[in-house]
Phi, psi and omega in degrees: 000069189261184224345080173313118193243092143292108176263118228295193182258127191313163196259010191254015144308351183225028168290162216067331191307303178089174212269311214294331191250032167266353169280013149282322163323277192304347179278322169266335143359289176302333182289299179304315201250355128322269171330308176335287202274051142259314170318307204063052175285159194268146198302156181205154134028100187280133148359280213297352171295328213222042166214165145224190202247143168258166170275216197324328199215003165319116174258188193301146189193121170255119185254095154303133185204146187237105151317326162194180186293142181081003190211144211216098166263118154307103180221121174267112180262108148271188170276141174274142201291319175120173177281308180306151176286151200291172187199153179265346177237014158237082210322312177277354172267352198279355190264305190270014135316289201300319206271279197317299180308334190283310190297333212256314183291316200266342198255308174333300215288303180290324125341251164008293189293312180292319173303323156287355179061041167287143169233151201246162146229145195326326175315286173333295170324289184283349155296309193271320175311335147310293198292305177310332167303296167308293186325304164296217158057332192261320190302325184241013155302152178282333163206153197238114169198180198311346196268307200263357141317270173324313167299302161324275152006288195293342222259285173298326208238323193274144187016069144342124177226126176294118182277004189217137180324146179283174206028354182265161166359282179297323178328283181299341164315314179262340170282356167305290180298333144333266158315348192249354178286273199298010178265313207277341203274329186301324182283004184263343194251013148288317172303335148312312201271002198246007182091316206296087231238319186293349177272348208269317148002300165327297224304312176307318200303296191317282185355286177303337177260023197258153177279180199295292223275300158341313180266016153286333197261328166297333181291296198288012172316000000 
């Protein structure tokens, strides 16, 4: 799919929104060019062309579609964050942070992937959309080190609640992605206790440009 023509979201997708939801906008913004630059990724395609706010209790949904060869439209519906400021002890905002963030990773990933004339898989998505969750969410610790590392970890990864039945398809899909997620992020904190951070950077990178069978085989290194 090379040179890839994205076409943003009409802009009367957000007619309505009002001034109140533009800190949602601005969040994933901040996400996208966090990720960017830890990726060193090439400029591409903003978020906010290709997003709106959903409503009250809407979750996250990136809707894809390739209309003819060479041409790929995107439209990312997030979440609204809500009035309170996000909190790590606080469970609804931390689910909806992470669902901006999970939306913000899928719309990077695919961005990329496409661009690169790459083909992606569902697996693949929802694997980097894990680990970017801990990577941003670890990123906006007030300090970092092995206890609020794990702690953040146990937050994110322990006692999981599914929206889709264990055996069906998406299911196993996201507890797949899930587990091999909290494994890989667990193995990133020797480089926390040890400092070495330009290496757990490396780490990220290689990861992320790696295909479904490669970062399965990294996890399980």
């Amino acid at each position: 799919m090379k040179d890839v023509a994205l076409k943003a979201r009409d802009s009367s997708a957000l007619s309505g929104n009002g001034a109140p939801l533009v800190r949602e906008l601005a969040v994933a913004k901040a996400i996208q060019e966090r990720l960017g630059r830890l990726y060193q990724l090439d400029d591409g395609p903003m978020v906010t062309d290709f997003a709106s706010v959903g409503e009250d209790e809407e979750r996250e949904t990136l809707f894809v579609r390739e209309p003819e060869p060479g041409a790929l439209e995107m439209h990312l519906r997030v979440p609204r964050l809500g009035k309170k400021a996000f909190s790590l002890d606080d469970g609804h905002s931390l689910d909806r942070m992470c669902q901006l963030i999970e939306g913000v990773s899928h719309f990077i990933y695919v961005a990329d992937r496409a661009n690169k004339d790459r083909a992606t898989t569902q697996l693949e998505l929802e694997l980097q959309a894990e680990v970017d969750k801990y990577v941003v969410l670890v990123g906006a610790l007030p300090s970092l080190d092995e206890r609020s590392s794990r702690t953040l970890r146990e937050r994110l990864f322990e006692d999981p609640k599914y929206l889709h039945d264990a055996g069906s398809e998406e299911g196993e899909r996201y507890r797949l992605a899930h587990g091999l997620a909290a494994k890989f992020t667990k193995r990133l904190e020797v480089h926390i206790v040890g400092r070495t951070f330009d290496a757990m950077r490396g780490e990220l990178r290689r990861f992320f440009r790696m295909g479904q069978g490669d970062k399965l085989r990294a996890v399980h290194t």
